[in-house]
OpenMM code with the backbone's topology and positions (N, CA, C; nanometers):
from openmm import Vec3, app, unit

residues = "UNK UNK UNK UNK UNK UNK UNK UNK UNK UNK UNK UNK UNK UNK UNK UNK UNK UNK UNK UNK UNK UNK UNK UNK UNK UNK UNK UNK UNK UNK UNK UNK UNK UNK UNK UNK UNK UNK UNK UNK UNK UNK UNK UNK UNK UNK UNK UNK UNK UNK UNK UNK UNK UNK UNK UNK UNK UNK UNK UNK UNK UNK UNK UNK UNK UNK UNK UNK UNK UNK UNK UNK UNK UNK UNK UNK UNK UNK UNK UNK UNK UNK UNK UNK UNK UNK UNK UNK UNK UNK UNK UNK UNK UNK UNK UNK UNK UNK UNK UNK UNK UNK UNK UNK UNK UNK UNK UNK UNK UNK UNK UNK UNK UNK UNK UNK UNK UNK UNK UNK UNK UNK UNK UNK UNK UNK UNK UNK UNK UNK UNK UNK UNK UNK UNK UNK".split()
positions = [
    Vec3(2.5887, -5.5372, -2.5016),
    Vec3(2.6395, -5.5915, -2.3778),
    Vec3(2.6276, -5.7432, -2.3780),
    Vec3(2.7193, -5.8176, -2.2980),
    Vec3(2.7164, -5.9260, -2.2947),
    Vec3(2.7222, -6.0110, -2.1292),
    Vec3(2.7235, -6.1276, -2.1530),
    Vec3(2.7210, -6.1322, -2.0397),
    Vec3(2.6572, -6.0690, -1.8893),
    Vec3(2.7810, -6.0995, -1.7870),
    Vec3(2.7219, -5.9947, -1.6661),
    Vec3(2.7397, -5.8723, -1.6452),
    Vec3(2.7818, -5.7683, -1.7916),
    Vec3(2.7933, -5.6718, -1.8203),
    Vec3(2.6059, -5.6025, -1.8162),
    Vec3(2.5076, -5.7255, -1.8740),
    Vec3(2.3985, -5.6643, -1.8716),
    Vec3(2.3094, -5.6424, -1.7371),
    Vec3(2.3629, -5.7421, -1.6579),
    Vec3(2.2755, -5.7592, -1.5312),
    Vec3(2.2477, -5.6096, -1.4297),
    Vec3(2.3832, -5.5688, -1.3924),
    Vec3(2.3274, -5.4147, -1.3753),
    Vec3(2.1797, -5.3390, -1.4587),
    Vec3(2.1909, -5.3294, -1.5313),
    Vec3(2.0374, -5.3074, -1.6868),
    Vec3(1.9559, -5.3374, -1.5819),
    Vec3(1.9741, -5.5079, -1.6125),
    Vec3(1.8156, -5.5589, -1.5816),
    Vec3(1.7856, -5.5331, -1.4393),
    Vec3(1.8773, -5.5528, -1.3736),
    Vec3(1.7974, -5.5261, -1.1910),
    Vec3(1.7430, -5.3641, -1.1857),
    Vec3(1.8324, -5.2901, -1.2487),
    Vec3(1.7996, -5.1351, -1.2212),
    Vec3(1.6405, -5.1195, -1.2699),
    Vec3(1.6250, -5.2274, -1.4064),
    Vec3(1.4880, -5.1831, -1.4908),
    Vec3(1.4127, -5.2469, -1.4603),
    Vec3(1.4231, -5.3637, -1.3502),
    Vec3(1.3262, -5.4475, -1.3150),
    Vec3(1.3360, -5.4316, -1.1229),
    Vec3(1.2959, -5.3216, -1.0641),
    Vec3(1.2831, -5.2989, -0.9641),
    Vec3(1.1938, -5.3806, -0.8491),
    Vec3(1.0717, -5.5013, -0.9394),
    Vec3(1.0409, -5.5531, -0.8930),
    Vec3(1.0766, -5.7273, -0.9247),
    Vec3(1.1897, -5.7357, -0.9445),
    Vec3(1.2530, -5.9055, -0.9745),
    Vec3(1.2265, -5.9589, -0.8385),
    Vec3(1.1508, -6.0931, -0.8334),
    Vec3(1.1568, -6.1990, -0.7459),
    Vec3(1.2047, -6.3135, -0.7793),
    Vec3(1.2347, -6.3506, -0.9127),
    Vec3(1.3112, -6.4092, -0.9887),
    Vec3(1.4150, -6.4129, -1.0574),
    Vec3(1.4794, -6.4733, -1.0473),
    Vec3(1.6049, -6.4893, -1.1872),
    Vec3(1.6740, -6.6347, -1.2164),
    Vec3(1.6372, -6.6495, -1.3403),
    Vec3(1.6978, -6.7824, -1.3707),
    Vec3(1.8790, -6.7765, -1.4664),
    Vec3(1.9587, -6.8873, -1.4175),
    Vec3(2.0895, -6.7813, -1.4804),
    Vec3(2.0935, -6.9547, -1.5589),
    Vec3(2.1618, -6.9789, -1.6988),
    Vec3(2.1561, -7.0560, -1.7278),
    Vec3(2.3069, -7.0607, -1.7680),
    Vec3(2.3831, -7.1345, -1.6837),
    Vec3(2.5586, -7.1367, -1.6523),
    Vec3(2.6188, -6.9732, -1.6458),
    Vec3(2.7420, -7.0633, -1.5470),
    Vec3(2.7928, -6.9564, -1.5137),
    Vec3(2.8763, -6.8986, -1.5988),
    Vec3(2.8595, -6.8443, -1.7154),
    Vec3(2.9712, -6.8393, -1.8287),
    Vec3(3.0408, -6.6646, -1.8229),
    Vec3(3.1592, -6.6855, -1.8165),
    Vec3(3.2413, -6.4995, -1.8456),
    Vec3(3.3349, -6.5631, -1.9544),
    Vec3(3.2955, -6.4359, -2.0454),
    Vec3(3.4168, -6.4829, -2.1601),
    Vec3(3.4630, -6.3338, -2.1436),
    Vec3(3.5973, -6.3901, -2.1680),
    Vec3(3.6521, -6.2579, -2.2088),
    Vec3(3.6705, -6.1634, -2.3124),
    Vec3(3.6644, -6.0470, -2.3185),
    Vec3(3.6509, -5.9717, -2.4012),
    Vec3(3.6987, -5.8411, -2.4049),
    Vec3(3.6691, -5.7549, -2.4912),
    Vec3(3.7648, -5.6045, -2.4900),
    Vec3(3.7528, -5.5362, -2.3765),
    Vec3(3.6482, -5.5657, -2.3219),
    Vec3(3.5691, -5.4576, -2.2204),
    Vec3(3.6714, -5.5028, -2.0662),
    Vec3(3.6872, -5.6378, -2.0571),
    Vec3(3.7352, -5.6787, -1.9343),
    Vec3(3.9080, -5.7654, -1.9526),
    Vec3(3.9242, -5.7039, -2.0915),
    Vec3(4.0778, -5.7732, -2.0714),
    Vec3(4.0795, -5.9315, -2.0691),
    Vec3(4.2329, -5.8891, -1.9672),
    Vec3(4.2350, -6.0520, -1.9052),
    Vec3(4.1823, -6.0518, -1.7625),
    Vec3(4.0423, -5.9797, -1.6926),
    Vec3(4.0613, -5.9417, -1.6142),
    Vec3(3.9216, -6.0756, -1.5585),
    Vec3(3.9158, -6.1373, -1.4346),
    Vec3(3.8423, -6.2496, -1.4402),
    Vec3(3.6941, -6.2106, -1.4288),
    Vec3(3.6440, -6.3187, -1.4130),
    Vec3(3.4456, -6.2486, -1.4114),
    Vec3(3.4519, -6.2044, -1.2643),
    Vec3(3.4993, -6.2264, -1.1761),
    Vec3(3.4340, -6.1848, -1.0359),
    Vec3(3.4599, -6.0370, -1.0331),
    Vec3(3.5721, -5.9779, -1.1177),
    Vec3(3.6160, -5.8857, -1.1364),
    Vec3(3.4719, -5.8081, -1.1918),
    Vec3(3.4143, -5.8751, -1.2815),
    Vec3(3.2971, -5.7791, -1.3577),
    Vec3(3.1864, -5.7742, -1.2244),
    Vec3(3.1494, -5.9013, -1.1684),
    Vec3(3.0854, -5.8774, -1.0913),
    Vec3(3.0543, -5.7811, -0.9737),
    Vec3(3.2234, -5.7443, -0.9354),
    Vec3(3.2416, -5.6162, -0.8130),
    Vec3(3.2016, -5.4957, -0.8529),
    Vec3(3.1838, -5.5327, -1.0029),
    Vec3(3.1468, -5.3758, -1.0440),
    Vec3(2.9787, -5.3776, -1.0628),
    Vec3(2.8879, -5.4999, -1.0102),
    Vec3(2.7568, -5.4953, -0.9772),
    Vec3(2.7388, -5.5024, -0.8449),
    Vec3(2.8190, -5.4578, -0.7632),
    Vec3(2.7408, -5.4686, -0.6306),
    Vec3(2.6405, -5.4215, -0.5685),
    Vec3(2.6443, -5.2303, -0.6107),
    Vec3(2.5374, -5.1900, -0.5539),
    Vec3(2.4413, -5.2657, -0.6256),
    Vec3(2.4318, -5.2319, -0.7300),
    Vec3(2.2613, -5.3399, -0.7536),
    Vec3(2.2508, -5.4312, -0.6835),
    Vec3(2.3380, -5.5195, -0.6890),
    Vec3(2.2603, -5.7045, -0.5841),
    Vec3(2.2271, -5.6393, -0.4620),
    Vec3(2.2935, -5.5287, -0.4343),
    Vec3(2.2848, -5.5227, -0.2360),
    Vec3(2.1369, -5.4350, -0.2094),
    Vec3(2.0926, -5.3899, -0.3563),
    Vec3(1.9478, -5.3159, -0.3843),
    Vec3(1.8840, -5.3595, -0.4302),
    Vec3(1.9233, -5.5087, -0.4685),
    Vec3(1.8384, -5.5773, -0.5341),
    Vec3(1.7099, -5.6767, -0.4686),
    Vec3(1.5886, -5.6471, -0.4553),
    Vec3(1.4953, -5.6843, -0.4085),
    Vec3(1.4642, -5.8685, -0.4350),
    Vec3(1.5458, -5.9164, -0.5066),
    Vec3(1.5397, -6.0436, -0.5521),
    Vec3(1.5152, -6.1537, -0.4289),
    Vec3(1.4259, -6.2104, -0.4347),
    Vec3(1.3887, -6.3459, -0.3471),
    Vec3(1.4526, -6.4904, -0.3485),
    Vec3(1.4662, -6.5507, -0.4979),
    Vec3(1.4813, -6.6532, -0.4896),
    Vec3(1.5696, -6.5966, -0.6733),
    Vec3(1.6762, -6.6980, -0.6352),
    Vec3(1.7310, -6.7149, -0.7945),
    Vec3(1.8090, -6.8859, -0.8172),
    Vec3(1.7842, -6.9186, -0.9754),
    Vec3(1.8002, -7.0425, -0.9264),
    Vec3(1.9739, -7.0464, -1.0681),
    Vec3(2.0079, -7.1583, -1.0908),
    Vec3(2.1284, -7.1346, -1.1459),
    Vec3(2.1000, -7.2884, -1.2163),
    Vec3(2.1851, -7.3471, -1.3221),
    Vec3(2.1713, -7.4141, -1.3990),
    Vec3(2.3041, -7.3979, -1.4511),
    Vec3(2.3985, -7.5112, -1.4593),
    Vec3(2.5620, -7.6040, -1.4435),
    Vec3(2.5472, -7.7160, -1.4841),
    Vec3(2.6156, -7.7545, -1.5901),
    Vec3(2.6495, -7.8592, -1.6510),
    Vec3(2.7820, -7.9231, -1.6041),
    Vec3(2.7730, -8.0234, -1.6254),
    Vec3(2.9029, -8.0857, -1.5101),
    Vec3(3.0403, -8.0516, -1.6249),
    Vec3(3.0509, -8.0272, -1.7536),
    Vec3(3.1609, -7.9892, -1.7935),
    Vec3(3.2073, -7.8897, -1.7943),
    Vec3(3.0918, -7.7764, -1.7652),
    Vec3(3.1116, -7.6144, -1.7524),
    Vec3(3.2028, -7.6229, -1.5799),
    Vec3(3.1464, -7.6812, -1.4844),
    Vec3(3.1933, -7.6638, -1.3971),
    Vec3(3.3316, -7.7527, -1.3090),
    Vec3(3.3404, -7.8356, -1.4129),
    Vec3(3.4813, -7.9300, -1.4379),
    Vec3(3.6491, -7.8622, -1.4665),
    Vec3(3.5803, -7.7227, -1.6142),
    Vec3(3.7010, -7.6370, -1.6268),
    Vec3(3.6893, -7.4537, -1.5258),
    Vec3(3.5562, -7.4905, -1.4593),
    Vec3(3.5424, -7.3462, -1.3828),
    Vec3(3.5360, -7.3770, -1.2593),
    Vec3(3.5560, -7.4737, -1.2022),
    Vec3(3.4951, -7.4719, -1.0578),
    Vec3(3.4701, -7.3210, -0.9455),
    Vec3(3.6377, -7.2805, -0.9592),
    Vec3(3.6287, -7.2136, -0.8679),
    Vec3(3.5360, -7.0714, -0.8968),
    Vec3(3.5734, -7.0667, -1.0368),
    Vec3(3.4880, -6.9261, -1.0508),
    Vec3(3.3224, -6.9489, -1.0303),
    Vec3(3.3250, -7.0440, -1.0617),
    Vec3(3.1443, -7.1294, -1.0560),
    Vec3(3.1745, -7.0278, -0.9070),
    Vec3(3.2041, -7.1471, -0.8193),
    Vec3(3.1956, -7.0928, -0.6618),
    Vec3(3.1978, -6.9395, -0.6281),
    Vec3(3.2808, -6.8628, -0.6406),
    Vec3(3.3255, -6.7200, -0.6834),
    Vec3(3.2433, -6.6765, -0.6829),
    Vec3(3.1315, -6.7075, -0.8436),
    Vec3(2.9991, -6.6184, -0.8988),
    Vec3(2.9146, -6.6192, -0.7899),
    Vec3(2.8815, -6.7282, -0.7702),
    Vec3(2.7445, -6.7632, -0.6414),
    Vec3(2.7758, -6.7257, -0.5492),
    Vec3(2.9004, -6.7697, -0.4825),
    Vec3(2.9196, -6.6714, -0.3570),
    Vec3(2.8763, -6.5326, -0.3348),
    Vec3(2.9242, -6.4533, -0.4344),
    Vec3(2.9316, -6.3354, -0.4782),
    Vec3(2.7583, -6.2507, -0.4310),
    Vec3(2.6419, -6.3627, -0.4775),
    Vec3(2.5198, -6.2916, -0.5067),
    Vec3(2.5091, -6.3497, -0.3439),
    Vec3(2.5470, -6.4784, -0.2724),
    Vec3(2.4974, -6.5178, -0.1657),
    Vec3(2.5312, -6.3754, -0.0220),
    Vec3(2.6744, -6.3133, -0.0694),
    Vec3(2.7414, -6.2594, 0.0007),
    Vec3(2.6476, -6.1082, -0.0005),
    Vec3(2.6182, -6.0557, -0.1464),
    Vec3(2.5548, -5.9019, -0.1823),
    Vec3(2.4303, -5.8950, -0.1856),
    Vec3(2.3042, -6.0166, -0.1155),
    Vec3(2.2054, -5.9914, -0.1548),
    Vec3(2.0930, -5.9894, -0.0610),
    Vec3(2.0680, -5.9310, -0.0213),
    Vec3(1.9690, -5.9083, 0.1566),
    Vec3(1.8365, -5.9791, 0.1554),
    Vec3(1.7928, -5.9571, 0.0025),
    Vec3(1.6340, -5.9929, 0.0017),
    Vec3(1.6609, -6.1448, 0.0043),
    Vec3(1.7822, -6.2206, -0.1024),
    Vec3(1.7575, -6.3780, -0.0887),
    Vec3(1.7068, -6.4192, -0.0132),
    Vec3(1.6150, -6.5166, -0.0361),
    Vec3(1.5759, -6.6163, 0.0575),
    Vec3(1.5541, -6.7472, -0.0152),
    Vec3(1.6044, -6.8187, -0.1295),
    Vec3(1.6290, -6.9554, -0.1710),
    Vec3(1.6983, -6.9124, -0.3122),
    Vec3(1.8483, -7.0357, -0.2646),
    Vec3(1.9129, -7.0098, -0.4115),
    Vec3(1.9161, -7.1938, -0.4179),
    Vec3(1.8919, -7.2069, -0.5524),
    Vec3(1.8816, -7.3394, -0.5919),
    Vec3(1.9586, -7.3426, -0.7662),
    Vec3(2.0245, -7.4403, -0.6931),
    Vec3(2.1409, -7.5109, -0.8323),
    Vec3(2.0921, -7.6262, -0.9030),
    Vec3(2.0540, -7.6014, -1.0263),
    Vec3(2.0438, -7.7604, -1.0771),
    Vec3(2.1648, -7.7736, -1.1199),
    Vec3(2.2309, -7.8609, -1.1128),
    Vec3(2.3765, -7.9344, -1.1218),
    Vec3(2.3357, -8.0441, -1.2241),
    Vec3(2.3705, -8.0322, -1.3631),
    Vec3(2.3620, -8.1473, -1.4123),
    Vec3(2.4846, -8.2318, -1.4224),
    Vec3(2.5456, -8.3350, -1.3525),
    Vec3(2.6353, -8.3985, -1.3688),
    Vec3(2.6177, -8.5762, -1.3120),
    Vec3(2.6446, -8.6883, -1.3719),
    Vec3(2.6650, -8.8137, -1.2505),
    Vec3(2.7328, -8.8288, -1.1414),
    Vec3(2.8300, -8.7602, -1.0852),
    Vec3(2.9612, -8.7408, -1.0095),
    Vec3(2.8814, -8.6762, -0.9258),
    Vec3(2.8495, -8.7695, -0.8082),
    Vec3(2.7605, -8.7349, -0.6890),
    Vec3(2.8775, -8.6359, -0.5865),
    Vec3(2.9791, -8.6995, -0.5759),
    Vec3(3.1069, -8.6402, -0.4745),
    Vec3(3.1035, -8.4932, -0.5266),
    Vec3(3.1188, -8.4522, -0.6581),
    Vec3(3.0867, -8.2988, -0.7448),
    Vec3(2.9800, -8.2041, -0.6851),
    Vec3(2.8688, -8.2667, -0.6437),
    Vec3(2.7623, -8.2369, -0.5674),
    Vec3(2.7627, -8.2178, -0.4540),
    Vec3(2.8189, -8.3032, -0.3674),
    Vec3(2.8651, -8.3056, -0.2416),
    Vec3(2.9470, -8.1942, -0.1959),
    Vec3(3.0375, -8.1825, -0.3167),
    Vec3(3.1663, -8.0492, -0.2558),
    Vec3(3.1267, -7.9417, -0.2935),
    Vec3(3.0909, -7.8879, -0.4000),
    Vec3(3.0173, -7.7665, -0.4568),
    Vec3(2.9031, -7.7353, -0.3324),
    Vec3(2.8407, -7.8499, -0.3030),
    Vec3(2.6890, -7.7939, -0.1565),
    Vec3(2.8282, -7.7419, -0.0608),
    Vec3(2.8823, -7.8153, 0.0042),
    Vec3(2.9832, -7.7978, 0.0724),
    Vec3(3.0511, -7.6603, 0.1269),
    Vec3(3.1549, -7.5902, 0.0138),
    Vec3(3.1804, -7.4934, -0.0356),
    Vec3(3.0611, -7.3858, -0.0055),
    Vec3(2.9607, -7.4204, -0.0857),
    Vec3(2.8778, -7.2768, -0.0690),
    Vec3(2.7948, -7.2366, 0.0637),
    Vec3(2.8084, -7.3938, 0.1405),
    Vec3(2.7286, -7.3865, 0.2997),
    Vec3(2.8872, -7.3171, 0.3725),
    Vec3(2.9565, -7.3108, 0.3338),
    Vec3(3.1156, -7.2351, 0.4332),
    Vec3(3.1426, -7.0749, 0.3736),
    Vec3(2.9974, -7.0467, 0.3100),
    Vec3(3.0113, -6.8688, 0.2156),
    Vec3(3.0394, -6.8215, 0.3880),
    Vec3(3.1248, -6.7470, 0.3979),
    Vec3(3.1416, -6.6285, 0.4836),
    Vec3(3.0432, -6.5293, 0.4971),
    Vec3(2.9783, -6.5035, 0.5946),
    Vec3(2.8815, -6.3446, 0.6184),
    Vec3(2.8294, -6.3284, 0.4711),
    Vec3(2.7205, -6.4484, 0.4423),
    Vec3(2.5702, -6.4229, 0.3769),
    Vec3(2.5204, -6.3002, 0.3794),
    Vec3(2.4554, -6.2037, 0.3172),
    Vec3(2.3509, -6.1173, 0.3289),
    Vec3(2.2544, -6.1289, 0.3883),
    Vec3(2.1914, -6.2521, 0.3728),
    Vec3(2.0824, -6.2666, 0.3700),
    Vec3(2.0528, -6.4153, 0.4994),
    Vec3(2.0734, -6.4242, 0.6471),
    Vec3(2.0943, -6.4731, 0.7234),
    Vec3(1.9824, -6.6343, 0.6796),
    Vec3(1.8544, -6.6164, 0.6536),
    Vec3(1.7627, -6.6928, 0.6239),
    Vec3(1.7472, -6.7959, 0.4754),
    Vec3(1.8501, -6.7043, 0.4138),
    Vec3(1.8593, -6.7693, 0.2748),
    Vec3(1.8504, -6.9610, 0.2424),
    Vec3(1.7999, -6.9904, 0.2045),
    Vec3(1.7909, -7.1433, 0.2024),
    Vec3(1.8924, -7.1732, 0.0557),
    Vec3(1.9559, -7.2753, 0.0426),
    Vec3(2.0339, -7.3078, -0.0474),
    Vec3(2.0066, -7.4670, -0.0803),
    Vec3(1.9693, -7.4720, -0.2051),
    Vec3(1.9234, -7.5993, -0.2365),
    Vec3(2.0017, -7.6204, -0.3712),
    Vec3(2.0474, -7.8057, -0.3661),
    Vec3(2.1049, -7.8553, -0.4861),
    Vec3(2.0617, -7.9686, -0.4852),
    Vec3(2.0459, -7.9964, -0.6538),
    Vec3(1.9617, -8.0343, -0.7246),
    Vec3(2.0385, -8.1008, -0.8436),
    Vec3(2.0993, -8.2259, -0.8104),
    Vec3(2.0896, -8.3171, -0.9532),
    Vec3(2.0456, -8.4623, -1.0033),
    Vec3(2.0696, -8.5113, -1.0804),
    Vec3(1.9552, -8.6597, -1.1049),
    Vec3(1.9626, -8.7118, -1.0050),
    Vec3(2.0600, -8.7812, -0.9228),
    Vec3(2.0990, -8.9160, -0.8265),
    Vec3(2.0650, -8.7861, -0.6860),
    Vec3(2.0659, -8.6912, -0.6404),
    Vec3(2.0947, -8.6255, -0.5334),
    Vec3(1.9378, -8.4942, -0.5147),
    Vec3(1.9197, -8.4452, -0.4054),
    Vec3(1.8606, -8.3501, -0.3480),
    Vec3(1.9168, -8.2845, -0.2287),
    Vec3(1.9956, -8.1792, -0.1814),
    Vec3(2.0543, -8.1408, -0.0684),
    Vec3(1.9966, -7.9829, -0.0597),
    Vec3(1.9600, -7.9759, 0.0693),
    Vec3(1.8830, -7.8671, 0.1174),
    Vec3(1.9650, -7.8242, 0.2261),
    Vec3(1.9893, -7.6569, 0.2758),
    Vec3(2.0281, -7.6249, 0.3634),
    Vec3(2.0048, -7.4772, 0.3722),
    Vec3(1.9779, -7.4138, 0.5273),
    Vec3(1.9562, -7.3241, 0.5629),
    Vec3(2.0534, -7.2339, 0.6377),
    Vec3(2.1367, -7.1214, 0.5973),
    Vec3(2.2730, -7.0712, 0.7032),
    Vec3(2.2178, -7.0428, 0.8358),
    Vec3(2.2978, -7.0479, 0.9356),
    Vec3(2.2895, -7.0459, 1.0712),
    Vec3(2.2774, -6.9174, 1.1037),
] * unit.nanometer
topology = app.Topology()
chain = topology.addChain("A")
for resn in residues:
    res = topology.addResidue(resn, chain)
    for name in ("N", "CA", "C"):
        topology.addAtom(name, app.Element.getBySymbol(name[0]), res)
């Protein structure tokens, strides 16, 4: 397995995750998923995230990964912000100089539609910047 093909696995076998560190948001394509996009793989993890006991997960983006992905970047995260009850802090390190990049990506993910997780804190994180926020 590759990719977020494995993540189903690990939440099912790790019943007690309070962690998860994801290091970029990468979907390649492959036999298993066609031409079919990653959010696509992801719908097929929902029950897990929405059973998934997870507290805090943090994410790690390089400013060129998210230059040719933006939207799916957005997509992925949404995705866990939207399916996940236990969250309560998701934090992005964003490595990029392009402060405005930072600005719109926080942006975007403070306008996620019906959170799971009402309390969830969302924090971003790159050299020049620190932005913290809590959904309403």
């Amino acid at each position: 397995m590759k990719g977020w093909e494995a993540l189903p696995g690990l939440l099912m076998n790790c019943p007690k995750l309070q962690t998860l560190l994801i290091n970029g948001l990468y979907h390649r394509h492959h036999d298993g998923c066609g031409n079919v996009c990653g959010w696509e793989c992801l719908e097929n993890i929902h029950f897990f995230l929405s059973s998934c006991p997870m507290k805090m997960q943090k994410i790690f983006i390089r400013s060129q990964h998210i230059c040719d992905n933006r939207e799916m970047d957005i997509v992925q995260i949404r995705h866990f912000l939207k399916k996940m009850p236990a969250l309560e802090k998701l934090i992005v390190y964003y490595h990029t100089s392009l402060d405005t990049d930072v600005f719109n990506l926080f942006k975007r993910l403070q306008e996620t539609p019906k959170v799971a997780s009402p309390k969830c804190k969302i924090q971003m994180i790159s050299r020049n910047l620190y932005l913290s926020s809590t959904f309403p």
